[in-house]
LUMTI-592153 format. One record per residue (C-alpha): x, z, y; residue in three letters. Coordinates in steps of 0.1 Angstrom, whole numbers, plus 2048, in hexadecimal, padded with zeros to 3 digits. Each point is the difference from the previous one (the first is absolute). Layout:
# residues N
XZYAla;...
# end
This chain:
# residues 298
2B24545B3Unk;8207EE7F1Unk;8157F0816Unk;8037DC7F5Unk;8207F77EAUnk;8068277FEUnk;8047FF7D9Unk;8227EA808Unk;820805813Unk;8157EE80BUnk;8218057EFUnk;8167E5806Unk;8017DA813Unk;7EA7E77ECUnk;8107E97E9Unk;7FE7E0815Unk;8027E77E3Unk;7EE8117E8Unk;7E2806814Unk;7FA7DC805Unk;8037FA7DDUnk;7E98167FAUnk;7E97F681FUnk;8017D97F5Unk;7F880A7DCUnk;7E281280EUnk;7F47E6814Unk;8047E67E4Unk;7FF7DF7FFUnk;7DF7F1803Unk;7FE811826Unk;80F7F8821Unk;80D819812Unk;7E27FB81DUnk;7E98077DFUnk;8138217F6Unk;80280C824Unk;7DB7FC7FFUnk;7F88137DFUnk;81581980BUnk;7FB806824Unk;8297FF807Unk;8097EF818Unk;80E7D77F7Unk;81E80B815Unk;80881E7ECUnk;8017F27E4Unk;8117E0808Unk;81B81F809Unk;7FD80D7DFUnk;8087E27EAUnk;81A7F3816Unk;816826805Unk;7FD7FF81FUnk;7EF824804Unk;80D81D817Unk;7F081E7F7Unk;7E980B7E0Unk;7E07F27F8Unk;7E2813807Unk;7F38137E0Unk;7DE7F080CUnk;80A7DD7FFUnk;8128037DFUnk;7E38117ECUnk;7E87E3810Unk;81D7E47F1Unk;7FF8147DEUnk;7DC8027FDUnk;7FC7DB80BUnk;81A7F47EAUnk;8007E07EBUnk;7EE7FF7DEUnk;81B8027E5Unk;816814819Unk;8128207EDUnk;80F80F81EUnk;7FA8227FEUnk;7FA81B822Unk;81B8127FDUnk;8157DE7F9Unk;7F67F5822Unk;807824810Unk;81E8037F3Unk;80D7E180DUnk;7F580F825Unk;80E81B7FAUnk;7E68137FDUnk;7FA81E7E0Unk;7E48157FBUnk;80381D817Unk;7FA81A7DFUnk;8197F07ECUnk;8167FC823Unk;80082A800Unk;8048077DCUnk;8217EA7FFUnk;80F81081FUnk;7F48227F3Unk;8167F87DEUnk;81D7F081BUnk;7FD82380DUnk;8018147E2Unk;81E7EA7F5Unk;815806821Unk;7FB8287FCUnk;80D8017DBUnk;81B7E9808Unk;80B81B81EUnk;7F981F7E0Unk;8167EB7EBUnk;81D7F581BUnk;80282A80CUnk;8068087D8Unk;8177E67FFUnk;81581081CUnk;80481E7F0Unk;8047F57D6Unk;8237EA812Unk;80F81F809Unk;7F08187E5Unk;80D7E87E3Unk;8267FF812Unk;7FF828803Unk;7F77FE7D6Unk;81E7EA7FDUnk;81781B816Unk;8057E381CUnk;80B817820Unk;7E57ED81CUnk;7F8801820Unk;7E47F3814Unk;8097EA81DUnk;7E67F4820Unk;7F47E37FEUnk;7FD7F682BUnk;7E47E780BUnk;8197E7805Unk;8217F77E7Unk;81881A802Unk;80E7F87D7Unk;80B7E0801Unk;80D7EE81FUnk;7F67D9805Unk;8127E781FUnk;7DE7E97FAUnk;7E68137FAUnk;7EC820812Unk;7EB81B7FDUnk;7FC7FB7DAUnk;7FC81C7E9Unk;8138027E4Unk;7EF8177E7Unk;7E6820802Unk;8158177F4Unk;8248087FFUnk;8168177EAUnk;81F804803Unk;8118067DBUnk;8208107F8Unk;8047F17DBUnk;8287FF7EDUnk;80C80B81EUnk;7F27DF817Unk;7EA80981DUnk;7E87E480CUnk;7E27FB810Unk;7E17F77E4Unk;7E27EA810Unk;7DD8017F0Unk;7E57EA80AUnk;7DE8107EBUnk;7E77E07F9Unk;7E98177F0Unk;7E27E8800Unk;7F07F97D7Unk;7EA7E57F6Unk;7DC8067FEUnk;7F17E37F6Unk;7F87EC7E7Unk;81B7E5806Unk;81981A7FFUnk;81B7E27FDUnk;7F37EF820Unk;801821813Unk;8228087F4Unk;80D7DD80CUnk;7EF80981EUnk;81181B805Unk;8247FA7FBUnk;7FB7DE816Unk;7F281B818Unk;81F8177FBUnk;81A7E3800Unk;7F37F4825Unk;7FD82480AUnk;8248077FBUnk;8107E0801Unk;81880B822Unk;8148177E4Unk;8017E27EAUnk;80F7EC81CUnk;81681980CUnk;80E8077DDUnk;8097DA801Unk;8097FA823Unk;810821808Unk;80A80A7DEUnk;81581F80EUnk;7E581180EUnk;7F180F7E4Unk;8258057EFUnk;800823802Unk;7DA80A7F3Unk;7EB7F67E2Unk;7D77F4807Unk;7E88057E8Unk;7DF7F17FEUnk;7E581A7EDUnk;7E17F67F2Unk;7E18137EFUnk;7F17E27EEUnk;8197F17E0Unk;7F27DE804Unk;80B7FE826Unk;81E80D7F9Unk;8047EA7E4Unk;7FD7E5813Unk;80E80981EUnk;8268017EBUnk;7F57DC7EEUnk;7FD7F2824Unk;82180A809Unk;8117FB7DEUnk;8177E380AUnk;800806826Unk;82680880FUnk;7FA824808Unk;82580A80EUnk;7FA828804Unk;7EE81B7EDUnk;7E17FB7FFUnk;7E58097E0Unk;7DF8037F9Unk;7F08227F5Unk;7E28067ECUnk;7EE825803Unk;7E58127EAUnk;7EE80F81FUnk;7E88127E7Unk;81C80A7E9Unk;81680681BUnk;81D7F07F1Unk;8197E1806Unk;8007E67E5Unk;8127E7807Unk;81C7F4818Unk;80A7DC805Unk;8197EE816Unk;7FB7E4811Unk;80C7DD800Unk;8237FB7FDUnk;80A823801Unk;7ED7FD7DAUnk;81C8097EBUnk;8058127DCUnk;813818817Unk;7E380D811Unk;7F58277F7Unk;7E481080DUnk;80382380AUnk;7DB8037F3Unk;80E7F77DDUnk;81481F801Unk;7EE81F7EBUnk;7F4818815Unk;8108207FFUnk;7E1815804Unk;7E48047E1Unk;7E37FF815Unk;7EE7E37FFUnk;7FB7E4822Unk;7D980F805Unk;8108247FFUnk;81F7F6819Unk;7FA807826Unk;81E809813Unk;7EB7FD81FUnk;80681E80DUnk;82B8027FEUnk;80C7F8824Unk;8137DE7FFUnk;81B81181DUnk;8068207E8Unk;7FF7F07DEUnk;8107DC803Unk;82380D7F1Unk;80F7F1822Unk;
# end
């Protein structure tokens, strides 16, 4: 036998206000509240609760069917209206959307490992001597007197390029819009992004000399992210290097580099934007298995 309310879960806290809109418009007008606590067998005092916020805790699956199927004439408030605003979803659509969540966060791990290796595969093509650097649980790349234990990027190269050695940060937001408001995702995700890293923001203003001696890169796998992503920080007074990166993880390519703020200037170049020197093409590239140590050119 079913357990009662077992085709709904409980997902998130009700919305307080919207369930007594919902509630009242149920009850309608023509009924007191002693006359809709009678039709519906909940209790006056629940929902007196109800229409005045002042609940605690979810409302029993039980008592909301019994408001729904003793709701006003005229009333178009649908189930799954009045579940939603509970919190509640059905437990079948509950499992297929955190089955897709789950599919999603496994690609986006596939894409973020190819993107680790097409950064250092596409500088080898371009005959940049590399070499990989540890990246420690805590900051060890940039040094902060205001902030700790902040990471500053997932992977770290160190690049040997006209005869300047520095450190080169790369923070992979490999994440691509799914849905069908690809534009409200994308926004969503460089707000996301923004908040995420805002400490290297602040430090770049703050403590401008930290991040003197290194360039950060930001790489994305979705072109409307990263899009977006350089629009929000078009005008913003970015003192170091800093760009934004834009990867074919299928193609296995870089397309695009962009800087950042006000280090946006026409005297920006791209290492990507060099020709490679090899004929294969980015698919056919993998110089996974040279040894950073023994083939850096250091």
């Amino acid at each position: 036998m079913k357990k009662p309310g077992a085709e709904y879960t409980q997902v998130y806290s009700p919305d307080k206000e919207l369930l007594a809109q919902i509630v009242t418009a149920a009850k309608g007008s023509d009924r007191s509240m002693a006359q809709f606590a009678d039709d519906t067998k909940v209790g006056a005092s629940t929902l007196s609760r109800i229409v005045n916020q002042k609940i605690t805790k979810p409302i029993s699956v039980e008592a909301l069917e019994s408001i729904y199927e003793n709701r006003a004439s005229g009333c178009k408030i649908t189930k799954a209206q009045m579940m939603r605003a509970n919190g509640m979803v059905l437990t079948e659509e509950y499992e297929r959307r955190r089955n897709q969540a789950r599919i999603r966060r496994e690609d986006t791990i596939v894409r973020e490992g190819t993107i680790r290796r097409i950064i250092p595969d596409e500088l080898f093509a371009r005959n940049v001597s590399i070499q990989r650097l540890p990246v420690s649980e805590k900051n060890d790349t940039a040094e902060s007197n205001l902030f700790n234990d902040f990471i500053v990027c997932d992977m770290v190269i160190e690049v040997a390029d006209d005869n300047h050695r520095y450190p080169w940060g790369f923070n992979i937001l490999a994440s691509v819009t799914t849905s069908d408001q690809k534009e409200d995702e994308a926004r969503w995700y460089v707000r996301s992004a923004i908040r995420r890293y805002a400490v290297l923001f602040l430090i770049d203003a703050w403590e401008t000399e930290s991040f003197n001696d290194m360039k950060l890169s930001f790489v994305f796998a979705d072109e409307l992210i990263y899009r977006m992503f350089v629009n929000s920080l078009k005008e913003k007074p970015i003192r170091n290097r800093f760009t934004a990166i834009l990867v074919d993880a299928e193609g296995g390519a870089v397309i695009d580099e962009k800087p950042l703020g006000a280090f946006s200037d026409d005297s920006f170049e791209s290492i990507f934007s060099r020709p490679a020197l090899d004929t294969e093409s980015p698919a056919e590239r993998d110089f996974g298995h040279l040894d950073f140590e023994q083939h850096d050119g250091f």
